[in-house]
C-alpha positions as CSV (number, residue, x, y, z in Angstrom):
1,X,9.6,-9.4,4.6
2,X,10.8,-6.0,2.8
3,X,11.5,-6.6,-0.9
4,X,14.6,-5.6,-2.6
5,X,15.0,-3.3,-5.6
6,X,16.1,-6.9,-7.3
7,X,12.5,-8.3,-6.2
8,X,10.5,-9.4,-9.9
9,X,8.3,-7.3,-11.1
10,X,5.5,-9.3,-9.9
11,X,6.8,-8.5,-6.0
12,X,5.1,-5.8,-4.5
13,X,8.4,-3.0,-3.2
14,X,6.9,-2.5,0.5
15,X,6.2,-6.0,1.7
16,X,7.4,-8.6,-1.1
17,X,4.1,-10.6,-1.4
18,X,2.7,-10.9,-5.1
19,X,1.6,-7.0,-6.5
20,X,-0.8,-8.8,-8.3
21,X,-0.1,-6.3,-10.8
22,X,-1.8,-7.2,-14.5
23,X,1.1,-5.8,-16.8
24,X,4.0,-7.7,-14.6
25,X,1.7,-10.6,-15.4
26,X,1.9,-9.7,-19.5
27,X,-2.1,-8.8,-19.3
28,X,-3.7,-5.9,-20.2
29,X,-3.2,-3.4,-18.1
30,X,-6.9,-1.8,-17.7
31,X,-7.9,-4.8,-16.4
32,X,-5.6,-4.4,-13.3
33,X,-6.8,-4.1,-9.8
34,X,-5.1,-0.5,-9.7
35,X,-7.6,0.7,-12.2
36,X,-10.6,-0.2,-10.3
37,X,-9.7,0.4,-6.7
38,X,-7.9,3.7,-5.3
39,X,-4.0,3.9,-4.6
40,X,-3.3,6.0,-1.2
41,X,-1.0,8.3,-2.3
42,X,0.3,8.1,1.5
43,X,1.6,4.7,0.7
44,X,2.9,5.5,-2.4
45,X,4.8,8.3,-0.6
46,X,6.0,5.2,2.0
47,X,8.1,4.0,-0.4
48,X,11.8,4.4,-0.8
49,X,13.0,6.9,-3.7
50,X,14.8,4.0,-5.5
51,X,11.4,2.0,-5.3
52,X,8.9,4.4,-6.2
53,X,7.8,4.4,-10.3
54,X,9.8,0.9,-11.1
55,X,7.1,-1.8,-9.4
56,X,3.4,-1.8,-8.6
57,X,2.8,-1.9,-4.9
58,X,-0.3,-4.9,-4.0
59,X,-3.6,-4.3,-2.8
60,X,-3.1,-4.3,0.9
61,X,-0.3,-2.0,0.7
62,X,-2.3,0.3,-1.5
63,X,-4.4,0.7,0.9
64,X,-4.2,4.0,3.4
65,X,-2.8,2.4,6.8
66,X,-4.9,1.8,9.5
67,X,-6.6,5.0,11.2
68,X,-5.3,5.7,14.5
69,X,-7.9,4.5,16.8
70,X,-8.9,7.8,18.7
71,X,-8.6,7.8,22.6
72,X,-11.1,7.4,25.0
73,X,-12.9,10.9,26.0
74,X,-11.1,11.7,29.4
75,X,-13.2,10.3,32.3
76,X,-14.1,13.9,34.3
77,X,-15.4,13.9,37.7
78,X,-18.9,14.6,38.8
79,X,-19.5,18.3,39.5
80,X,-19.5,19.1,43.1
């Protein structure tokens, strides 16, 4: 589900689950998730223009995507 830019403030802008963001919630911000765990700025960056600075993203989003899993070495043959 992608949110809209009409989403709550409690929806996170790249997927539309909950943010679970403390200030959308009215609590104090420092004791938001953001403040204790690193934002990838690569998903920040993810975002659309109109999205980015108006709503907290959640934690899974936050996080950097998934590495690329790296290929298999290349099987050579035996040496003659």
């Amino acid at each position: 589900m992608n949110a809209s830019p009409s989403s709550p403030p409690g929806a996170c802008p790249a997927c539309g689950q909950s943010n679970q963001c403390a200030m959308a919630s009215g609590a104090d911000p420092q004791g938001c998730w953001c403040m204790q765990v690193p934002v990838s700025r690569a998903a920040l960056a993810r975002l659309p223009a109109q999205e980015r600075g108006q709503r907290c993203i959640c934690p899974v989003c936050a996080r950097e995507s998934d590495p690329v899993p790296v290929a298999a070495p290349a099987q050579h043959p035996a040496p003659l």
